[in-house]
C-alpha positions in Angstrom: 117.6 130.7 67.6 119.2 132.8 70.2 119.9 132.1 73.8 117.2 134.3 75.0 115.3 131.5 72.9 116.8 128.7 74.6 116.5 130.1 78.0 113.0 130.4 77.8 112.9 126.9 76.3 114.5 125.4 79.2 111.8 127.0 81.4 108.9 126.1 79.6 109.9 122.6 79.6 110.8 122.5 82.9 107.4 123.1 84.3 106.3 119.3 83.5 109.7 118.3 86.2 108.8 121.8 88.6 104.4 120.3 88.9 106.0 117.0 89.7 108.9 118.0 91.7 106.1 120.0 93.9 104.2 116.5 94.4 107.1 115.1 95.3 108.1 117.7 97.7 104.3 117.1 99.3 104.8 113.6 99.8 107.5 113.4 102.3 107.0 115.2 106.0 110.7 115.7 106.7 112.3 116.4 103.3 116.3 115.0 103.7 118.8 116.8 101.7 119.3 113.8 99.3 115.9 113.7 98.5 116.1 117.5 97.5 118.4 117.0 95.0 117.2 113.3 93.5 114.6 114.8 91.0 116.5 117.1 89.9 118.8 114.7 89.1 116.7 112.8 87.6 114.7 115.4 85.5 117.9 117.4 84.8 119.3 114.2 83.0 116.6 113.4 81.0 115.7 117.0 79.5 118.9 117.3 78.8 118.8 113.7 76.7 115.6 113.9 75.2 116.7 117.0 73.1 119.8 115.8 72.1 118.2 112.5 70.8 115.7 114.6 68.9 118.0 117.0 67.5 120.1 114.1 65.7 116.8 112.1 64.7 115.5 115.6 63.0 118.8 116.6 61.5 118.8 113.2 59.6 115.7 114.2 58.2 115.9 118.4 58.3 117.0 118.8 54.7 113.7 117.1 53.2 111.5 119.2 55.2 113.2 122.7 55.3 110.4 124.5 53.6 108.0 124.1 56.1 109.9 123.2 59.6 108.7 126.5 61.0 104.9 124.6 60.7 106.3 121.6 62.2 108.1 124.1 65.3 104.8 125.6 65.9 102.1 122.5 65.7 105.0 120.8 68.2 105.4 123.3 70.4 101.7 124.4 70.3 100.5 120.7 71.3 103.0 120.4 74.0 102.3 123.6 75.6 98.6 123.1 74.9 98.7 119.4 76.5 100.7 121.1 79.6 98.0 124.1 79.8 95.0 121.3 79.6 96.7 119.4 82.2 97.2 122.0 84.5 93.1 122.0 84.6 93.1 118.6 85.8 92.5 118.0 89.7 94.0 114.2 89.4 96.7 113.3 91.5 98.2 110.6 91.0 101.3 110.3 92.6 101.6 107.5 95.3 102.6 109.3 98.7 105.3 106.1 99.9 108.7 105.8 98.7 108.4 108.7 96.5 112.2 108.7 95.3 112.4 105.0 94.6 114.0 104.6 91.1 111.6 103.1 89.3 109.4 105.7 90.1 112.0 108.7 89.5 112.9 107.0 86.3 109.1 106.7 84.8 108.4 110.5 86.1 111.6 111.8 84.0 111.1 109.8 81.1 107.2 111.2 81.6 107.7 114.9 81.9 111.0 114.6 79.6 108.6 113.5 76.1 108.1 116.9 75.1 111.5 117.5 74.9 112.3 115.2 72.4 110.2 117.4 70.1 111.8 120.3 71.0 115.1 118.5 69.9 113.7 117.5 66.4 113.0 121.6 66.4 116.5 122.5 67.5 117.3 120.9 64.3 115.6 123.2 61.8 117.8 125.9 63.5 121.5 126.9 63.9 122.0 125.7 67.2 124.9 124.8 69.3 123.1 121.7 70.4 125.4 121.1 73.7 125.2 124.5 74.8 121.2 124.1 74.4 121.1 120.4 76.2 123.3 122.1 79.2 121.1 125.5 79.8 117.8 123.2 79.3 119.5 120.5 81.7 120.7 122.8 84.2 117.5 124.7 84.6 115.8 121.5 85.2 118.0 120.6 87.5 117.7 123.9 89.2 113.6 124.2 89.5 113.2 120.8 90.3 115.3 121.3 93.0 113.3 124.7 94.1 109.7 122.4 92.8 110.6 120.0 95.9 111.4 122.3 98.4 108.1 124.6 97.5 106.2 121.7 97.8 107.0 120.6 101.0 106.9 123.9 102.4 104.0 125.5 101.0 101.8 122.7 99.2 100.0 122.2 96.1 98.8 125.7 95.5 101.2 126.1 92.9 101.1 123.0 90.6 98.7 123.5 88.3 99.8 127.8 87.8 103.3 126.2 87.0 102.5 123.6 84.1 99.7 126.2 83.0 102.7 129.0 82.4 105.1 126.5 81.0 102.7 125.2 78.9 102.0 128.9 77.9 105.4 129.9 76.9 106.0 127.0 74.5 102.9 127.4 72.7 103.9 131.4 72.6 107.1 130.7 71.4 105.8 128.2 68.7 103.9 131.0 67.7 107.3 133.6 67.8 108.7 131.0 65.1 105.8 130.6 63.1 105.6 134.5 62.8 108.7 135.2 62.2 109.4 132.8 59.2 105.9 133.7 57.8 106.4 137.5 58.1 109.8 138.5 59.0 111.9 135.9 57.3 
């Protein structure tokens, strides 16, 4: 897996913290600067841990499964992105408009939209991956659109939540499918 690989990774699994980071972003009238940067914190963090976890947990187990990780990749990926594409269909909103930064909170919403990235960690493992490098670009990115999610959202509103999971959850399940074809056809 390549970095064009990762990068798009890092994207897609941002979308969760960018739909959130928009609801965030409509919950406060005057958006202070530490508030900008508190999800992305947050989110940042945690998609950057959740991989990492996951990539140790499936190297443990990696060389039992080898012959068919590419079918594990792809049913991962595919219900991930397919759970983010279903859920960008949902009109539910259910994030409490006081004290939207209070840690508790922050710390349930990044654990929350950071699940799926533990599964993309156990992937990591069935590929030569430079792990840290991976956990950085997928962290940073984070980092980076929740920052962007939270200032959309207080600017221009909720028009773009449910587009942004719907994509990410798009390009994981297209990329699950990338790995499934190549290993069945190309490999």
């Amino acid at each position: 897996m390549g970095l064009f690989e990762i990068i798009i990774i890092a994207a897609g699994l941002s979308m969760d913290a960018f739909a959130v980071s928009i609801t965030l972003g409509l919950s406060v009238k005057k958006l202070k600067i530490k508030e900008v940067f508190i999800p992305g914190l947050y989110f940042g963090f945690f998609q950057a841990l959740m991989p990492l976890v996951g990539f140790f947990a499936g190297t443990f187990f990696a060389h039992k499964i080898q012959g068919f990780d590419h079918w594990i990749a792809f049913v991962l990926l595919g219900v991930i992105g397919g759970k983010m594409i279903k859920d960008s269909f949902s009109k539910d909103d259910d994030e409490e408009k006081d004290h939207p930064f209070q840690f508790l909170k922050m710390l349930l919403l990044a654990i929350a939209t950071s699940i799926d990235a533990l599964a993309v960690g156990v992937t990591f493992a069935f590929f030569e991956i430079h792990i840290f490098i991976a956990i950085t670009i997928i962290g940073l990115t984070t980092f980076g659109i929740s920052i962007a999610g939270v200032k959309i959202g207080n600017v221009f509103g909720t028009k773009f939540k449910s587009k942004a999971e719907f994509v990410g959850g798009a390009v994981l399940v297209l990329l699950g499918l990338k790995i499934l074809i190549e290993h069945l056809f190309l490999g």
